[in-house]
N, C-alpha and C positions, 0 to 999 in steps of 0.2 A: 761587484757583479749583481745583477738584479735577480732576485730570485722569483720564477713563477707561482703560481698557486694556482695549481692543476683538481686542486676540489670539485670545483663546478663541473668539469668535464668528468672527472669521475665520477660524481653522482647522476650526470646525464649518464654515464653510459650503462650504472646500474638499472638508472629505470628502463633504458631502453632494450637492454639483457633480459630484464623480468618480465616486461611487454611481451619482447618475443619467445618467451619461456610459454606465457599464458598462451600467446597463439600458435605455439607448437602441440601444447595438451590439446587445446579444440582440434588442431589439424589431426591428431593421434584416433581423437573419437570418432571421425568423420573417417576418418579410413579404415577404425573399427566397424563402422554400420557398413561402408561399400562392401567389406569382406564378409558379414555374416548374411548381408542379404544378396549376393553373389555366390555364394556357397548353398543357402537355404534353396533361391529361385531363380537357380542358371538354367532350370529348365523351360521356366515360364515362355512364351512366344516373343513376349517383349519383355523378357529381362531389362532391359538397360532402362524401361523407363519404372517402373518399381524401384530398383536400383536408386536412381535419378530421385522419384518420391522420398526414400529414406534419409538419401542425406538430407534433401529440403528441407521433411519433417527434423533431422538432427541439428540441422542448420536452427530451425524454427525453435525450438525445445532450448537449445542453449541462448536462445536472446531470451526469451521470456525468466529463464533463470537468472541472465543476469539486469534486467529491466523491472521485473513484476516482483521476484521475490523481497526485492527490497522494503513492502510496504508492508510487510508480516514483521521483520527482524528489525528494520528500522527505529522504528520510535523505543526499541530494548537497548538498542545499541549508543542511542542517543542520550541516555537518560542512566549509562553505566551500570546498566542491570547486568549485563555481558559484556563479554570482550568480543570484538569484530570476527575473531577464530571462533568462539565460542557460538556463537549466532551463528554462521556460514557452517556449521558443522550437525547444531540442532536443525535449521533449515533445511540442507540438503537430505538426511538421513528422512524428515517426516514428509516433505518433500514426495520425495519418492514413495515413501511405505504407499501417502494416498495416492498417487496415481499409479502405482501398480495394485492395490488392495480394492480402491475404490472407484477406479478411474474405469473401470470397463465396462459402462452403461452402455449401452446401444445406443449409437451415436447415428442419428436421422442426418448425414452431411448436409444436403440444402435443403430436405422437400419443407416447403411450407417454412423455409427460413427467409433467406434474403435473397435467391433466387428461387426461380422454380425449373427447376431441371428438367421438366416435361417441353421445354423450350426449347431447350438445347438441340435432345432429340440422338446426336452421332455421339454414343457413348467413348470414342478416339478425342473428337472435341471436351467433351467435360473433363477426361483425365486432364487434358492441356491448361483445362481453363481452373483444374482443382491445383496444380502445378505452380501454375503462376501464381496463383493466391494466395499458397504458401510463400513461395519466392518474394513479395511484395512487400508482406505482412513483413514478416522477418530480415527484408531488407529497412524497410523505417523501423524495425525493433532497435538494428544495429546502431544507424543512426540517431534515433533518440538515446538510446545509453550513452553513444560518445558524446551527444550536448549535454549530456545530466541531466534529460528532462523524464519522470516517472509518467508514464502513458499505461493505459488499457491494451494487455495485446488482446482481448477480447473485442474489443472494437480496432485493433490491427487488422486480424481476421476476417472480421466482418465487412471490411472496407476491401481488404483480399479479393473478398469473395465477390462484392458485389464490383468492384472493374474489371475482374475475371469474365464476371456475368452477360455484362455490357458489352465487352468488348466483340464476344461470341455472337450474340443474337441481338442487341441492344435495347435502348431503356426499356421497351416493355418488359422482360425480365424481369425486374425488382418488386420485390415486395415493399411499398413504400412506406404501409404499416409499423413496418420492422424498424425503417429506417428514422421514422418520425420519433419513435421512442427511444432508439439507441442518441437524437437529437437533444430530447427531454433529459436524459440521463445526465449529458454535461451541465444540469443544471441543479438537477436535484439532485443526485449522490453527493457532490461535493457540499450542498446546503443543507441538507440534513443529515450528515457524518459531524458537519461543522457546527451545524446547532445541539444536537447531541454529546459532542464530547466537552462545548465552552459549558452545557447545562450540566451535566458532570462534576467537571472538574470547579464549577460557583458551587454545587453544595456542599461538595467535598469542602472547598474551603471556609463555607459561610460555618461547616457542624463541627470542623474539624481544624484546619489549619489557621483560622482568625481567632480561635478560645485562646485562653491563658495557658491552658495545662492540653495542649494539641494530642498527645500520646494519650493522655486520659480518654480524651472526646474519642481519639480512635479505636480505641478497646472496646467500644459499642457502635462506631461507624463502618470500621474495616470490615471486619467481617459481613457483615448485609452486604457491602459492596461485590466485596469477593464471592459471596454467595450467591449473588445478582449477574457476576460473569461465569460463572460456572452455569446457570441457568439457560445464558442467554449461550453461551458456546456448545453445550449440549445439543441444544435445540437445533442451535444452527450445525450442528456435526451432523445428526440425525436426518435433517433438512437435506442438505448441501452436499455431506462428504460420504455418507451413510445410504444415502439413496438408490445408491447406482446396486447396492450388494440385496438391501431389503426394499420393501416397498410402505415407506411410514407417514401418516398422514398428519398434518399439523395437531392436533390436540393429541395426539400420542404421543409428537413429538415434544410439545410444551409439557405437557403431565410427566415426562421421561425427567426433563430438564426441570423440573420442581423438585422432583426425589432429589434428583442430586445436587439441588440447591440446598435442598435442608440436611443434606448430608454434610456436605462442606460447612455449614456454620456451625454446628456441632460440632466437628473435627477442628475448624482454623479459630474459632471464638476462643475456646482454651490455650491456644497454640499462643496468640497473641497479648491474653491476657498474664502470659509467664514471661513472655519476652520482653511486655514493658518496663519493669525496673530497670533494666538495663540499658535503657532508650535515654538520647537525652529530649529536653522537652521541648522541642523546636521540628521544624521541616525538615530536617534531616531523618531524625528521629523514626518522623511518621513512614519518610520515602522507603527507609530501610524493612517497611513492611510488604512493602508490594514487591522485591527485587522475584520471590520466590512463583506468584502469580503473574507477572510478567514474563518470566520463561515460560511459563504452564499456555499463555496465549499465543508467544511466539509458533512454540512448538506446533496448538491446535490450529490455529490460523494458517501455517502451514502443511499440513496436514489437507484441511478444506481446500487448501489453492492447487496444491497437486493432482486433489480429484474430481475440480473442476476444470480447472484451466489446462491440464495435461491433452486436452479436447483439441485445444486451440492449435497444437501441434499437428496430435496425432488425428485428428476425426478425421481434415480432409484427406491426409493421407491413409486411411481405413478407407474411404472413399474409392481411390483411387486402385487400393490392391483390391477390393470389391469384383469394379469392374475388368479388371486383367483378370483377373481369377475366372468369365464370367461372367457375373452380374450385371444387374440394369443399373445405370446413372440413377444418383439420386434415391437409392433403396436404402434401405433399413440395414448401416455396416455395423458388423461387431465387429471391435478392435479385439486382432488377438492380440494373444502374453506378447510377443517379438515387439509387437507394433509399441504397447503400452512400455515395456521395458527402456527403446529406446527413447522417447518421450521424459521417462521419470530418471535416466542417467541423464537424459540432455540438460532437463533443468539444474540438476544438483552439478554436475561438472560447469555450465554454465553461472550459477551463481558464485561457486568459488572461486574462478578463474574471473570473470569480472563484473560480483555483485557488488563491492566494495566501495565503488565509488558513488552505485547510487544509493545504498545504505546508507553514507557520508549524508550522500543529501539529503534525505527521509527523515535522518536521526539528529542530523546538529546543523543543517544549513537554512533552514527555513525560518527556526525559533528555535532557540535556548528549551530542550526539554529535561525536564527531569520524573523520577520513577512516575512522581501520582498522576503525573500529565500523561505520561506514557501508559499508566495505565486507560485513564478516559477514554483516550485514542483508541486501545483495542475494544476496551467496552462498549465505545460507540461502533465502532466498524460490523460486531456481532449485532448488534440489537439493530439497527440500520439495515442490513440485509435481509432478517428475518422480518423485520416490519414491512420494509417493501414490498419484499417477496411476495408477502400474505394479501398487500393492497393492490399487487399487480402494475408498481410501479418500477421502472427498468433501473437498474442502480447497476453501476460499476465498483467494485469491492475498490479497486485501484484511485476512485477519484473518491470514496468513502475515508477511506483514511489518510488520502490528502487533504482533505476536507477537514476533518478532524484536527489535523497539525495547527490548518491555518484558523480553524477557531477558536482553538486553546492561544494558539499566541495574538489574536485579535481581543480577546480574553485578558488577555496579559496586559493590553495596551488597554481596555479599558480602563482597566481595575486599580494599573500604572496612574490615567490620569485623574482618578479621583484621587490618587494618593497627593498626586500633586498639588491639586485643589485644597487640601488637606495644608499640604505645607505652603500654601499662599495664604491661608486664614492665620496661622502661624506668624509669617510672617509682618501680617498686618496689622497683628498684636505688639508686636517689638519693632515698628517703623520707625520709631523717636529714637530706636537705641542706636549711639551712633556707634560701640564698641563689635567691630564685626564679630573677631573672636565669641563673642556673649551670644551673639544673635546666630553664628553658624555651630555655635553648642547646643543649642535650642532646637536648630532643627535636626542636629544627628540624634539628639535627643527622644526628637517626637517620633524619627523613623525607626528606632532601635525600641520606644515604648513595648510593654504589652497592647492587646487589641482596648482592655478594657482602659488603661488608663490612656490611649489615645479618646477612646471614646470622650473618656472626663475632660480632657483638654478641648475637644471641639464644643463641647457642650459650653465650657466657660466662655473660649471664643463668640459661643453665639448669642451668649447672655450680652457680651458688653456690644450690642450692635453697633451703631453707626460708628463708637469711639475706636471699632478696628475694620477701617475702610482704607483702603489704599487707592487710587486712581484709578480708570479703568485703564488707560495706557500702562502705569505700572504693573498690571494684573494682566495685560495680554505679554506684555512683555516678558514677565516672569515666567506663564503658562510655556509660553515656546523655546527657552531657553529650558526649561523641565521633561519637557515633552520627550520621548523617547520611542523610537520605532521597533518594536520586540518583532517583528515579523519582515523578514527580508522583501521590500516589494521585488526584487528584479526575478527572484523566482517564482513570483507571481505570475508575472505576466509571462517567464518561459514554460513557465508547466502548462498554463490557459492557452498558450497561443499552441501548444505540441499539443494535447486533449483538442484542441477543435479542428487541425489539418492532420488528425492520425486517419480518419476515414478515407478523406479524399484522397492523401498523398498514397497511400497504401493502393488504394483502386488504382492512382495511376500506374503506380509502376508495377502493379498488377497486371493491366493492361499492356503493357509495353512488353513486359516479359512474355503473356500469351498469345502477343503476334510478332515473337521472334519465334519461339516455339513451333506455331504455326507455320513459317515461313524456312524452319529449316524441317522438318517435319514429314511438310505437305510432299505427295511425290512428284 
């Protein structure tokens, strides 16, 4: 009798248990918010559409958790500094602290943003059209996380808002200004996060991981390093996540983050200099020194995105209870505590229920990382924003530290193919030998070297010129058989192709939602 093997359908039916587990938690919090803002503002005249706002906003709040936080935890995760639990748990907790702690700036929903709400005019219409913005945005939230593509929900938003815009009073509405630079952004954030963290992670390796005695080099590298990210995270806290509570002006902010730079090398320089015996004298060695400063960025990088990006939730809906409350379209909302509350459980529920997978991608699907790579990436992410910032140049944090990944492992591939070139000169030394064994000792040989005695071996290579020349056919041939792709293109071109249709796709169904709206609505 033949026996089945019911494996496969049992592990289908686990995941598909656990799917429906995560989509029962989300359903759980979303009938949390209907009930406390049902309870709070059953008085209101139009309850059901507050109501209506809250879950949007809960709605909104949980994609951005599980789409946006992945670029904070990501490259920690990737490079085994954390465990997946252990990251989705520091996340959610700082998470939240900043957007309830720091998240409640006075949030201008559109004036002098991407629409102008003096347009509008019927403050019924702009609730509709702040409605669907949200709706829109956080419907391509959802959809981008189920392709595994990491996207800007700050430029979800903002595409939100502007098909919202449109649809209501059309194209005069926009602010094109706005839109020209949230344009530029898809160009520069990812190119100057990329240039920064490959320029990084080459000195890192030129002072430190290409020496003989790498652990030695690092007991006078590391800490500057680490010093240099406590600077730059300072500033950018102070900048970014600090603002909303005080009011602190760049060169305080830099002078703030200098103290505590030279605090920290004081503190981590001895730290480091006791742990090295213990180390062995290799890239391992060194990585094992950043695992502790890695969490330290995780954590503040989270922390900055809850008390920025919590905005992206809750402003329009600050908006929105505004005017039911009241108010004029387009006025000056404070978010209150309720608003901001549910905002900063929606991310952190949102991330744990389903960050995971785009963590995956952030952290080991784009390029092989590990600790010291992982650190560059946050170092360049901080120092990147606050550069812009300061230049007035529009940068996305989200395509900043995509940017970064793809440059450290673009990095990888150069640095790969001079290595190659390396073992083709090698080769061209031992062409006459016909003993393969002989000649492929030689080059596990030259790749297992120290730096310095590779050094010596190229140098002798180049003494005997033309007597170590191999064809150029033999020499392309080799080159491409060596060549090696450290960086995945196909999520290249899916992250780029999501970052350039998150605007428009966003406005459309933007649109479509505020003339369903309308259309059931209207009396």
């Amino acid at each position: 009798m033949t026996q089945v093997d019911f494996r496969p359908v049992e592990k289908a039916t686990r995941s598909t248990a656990g799917e429906v587990g995560r989509i029962g938690v989300a359903i759980l919090f979303i009938v949390g918010v209907i009930v406390f803002t049902g309870a709070a503002f059953g008085h209101v005249e139009q309850a059901y559409l507050l109501i209506a706002a809250a879950v949007i906003g809960g709605y909104m709040a949980l994609n951005i958790g599980a789409n946006d936080v992945a670029n904070n935890v990501g490259p920690a995760v990737g490079s085994m500094a954390m465990t997946m639990a252990t990251a989705i748990g520091i996340a959610a907790v700082f998470e939240a602290a900043g957007a309830i702690i720091a998240g409640g700036d006075v949030v201008d929903t559109v004036k002098n943003g991407i629409i102008d709400p003096d347009s509008i005019g019927d403050p019924q219409i702009f609730v509709w059209v702040m409605l669907g913005s949200l709706l829109g945005a956080a419907l391509w939230l959802n959809i981008a996380t189920f392709m595994g593509a990491p996207v800007s929900t700050t430029h979800a938003i903002v595409g939100g808002v502007l098909g919202g815009g449109v649809a209501s009073s059309g194209w005069a509405i926009v602010n094109w200004d706005v839109m020209g630079s949230i344009a530029m952004s898809w160009v520069i954030s990812p190119l100057v996060g990329g240039l920064i963290a490959a320029g990084t992670l080459y000195l890192l390796k030129r002072t430190v991981l290409f020496r003989d005695e790498p652990v030695d080099a690092a007991t006078r590298v590391v800490p500057l390093l680490i010093a240099v990210m406590a600077w730059a995270f300072t500033t950018y806290l102070a900048l970014k996540g600090l603002s909303n509570l005080v009011s602190i002006s760049f060169p305080v902010a830099l002078l703030g983050g200098l103290v505590i730079a030279v605090i920290t090398y004081a503190v981590v320089r001895p730290m480091v200099i006791r742990a090295a015996p213990g180390l062995t004298q290799d890239t391992e060695g060194v990585n094992s020194l950043f695992t502790i400063p890695l969490i330290c960025a995780a954590a503040l990088l989270s922390f900055a995105h809850g008390a920025n990006d919590v905005a992206n939730a809750v402003g329009p809906l600050a908006g929105i209870v505004e005017v039911l409350d009241g108010g004029a379209a387009g006025g000056e909302a404070g978010i209150p505590l309720w608003v901001l509350v549910i905002g900063a459980v929606g991310i952190s529920v949102g991330l744990a229920l389903f960050g995971p997978r785009l963590i995956r991608t952030v952290g080991s699907e784009i390029t092989d990382l590990d600790r010291s790579r992982a650190f560059c990436i946050a170092l360049a992410a901080a120092v990147t924003v606050i550069v812009a910032s300061q230049l007035g140049l529009p940068v996305s944090s989200t395509h900043v530290a995509l940017g970064g990944i793809f440059g450290v492992g673009f990095l990888r591939e150069f640095l790969d193919d001079r290595m190659n070139r390396a073992i083709e000169k090698v080769l061209r030394a031992h062409r006459d030998d016909t003993d393969f064994a002989k000649v492929e000792g030689m080059l596990e040989a030259f790749r297992e070297a120290r730096p310095e005695d590779k050094r010596r071996m190229l140098d002798t290579l180049q003494e005997m010129g033309p007597e170590a020349v191999i064809t150029a056919a033999q020499g392309k041939k080799l080159r491409k058989a060596l060549k090696r792709q450290l960086v995945r293109r196909s999520h290249i071109l899916k992250i780029a192709s999501a970052w350039v249709i998150t605007v428009p796709v966003a406005g459309l169904l933007s649109a479509l939602f505020f003339f369903a709206l309308r259309g059931m609505l209207l009396p």
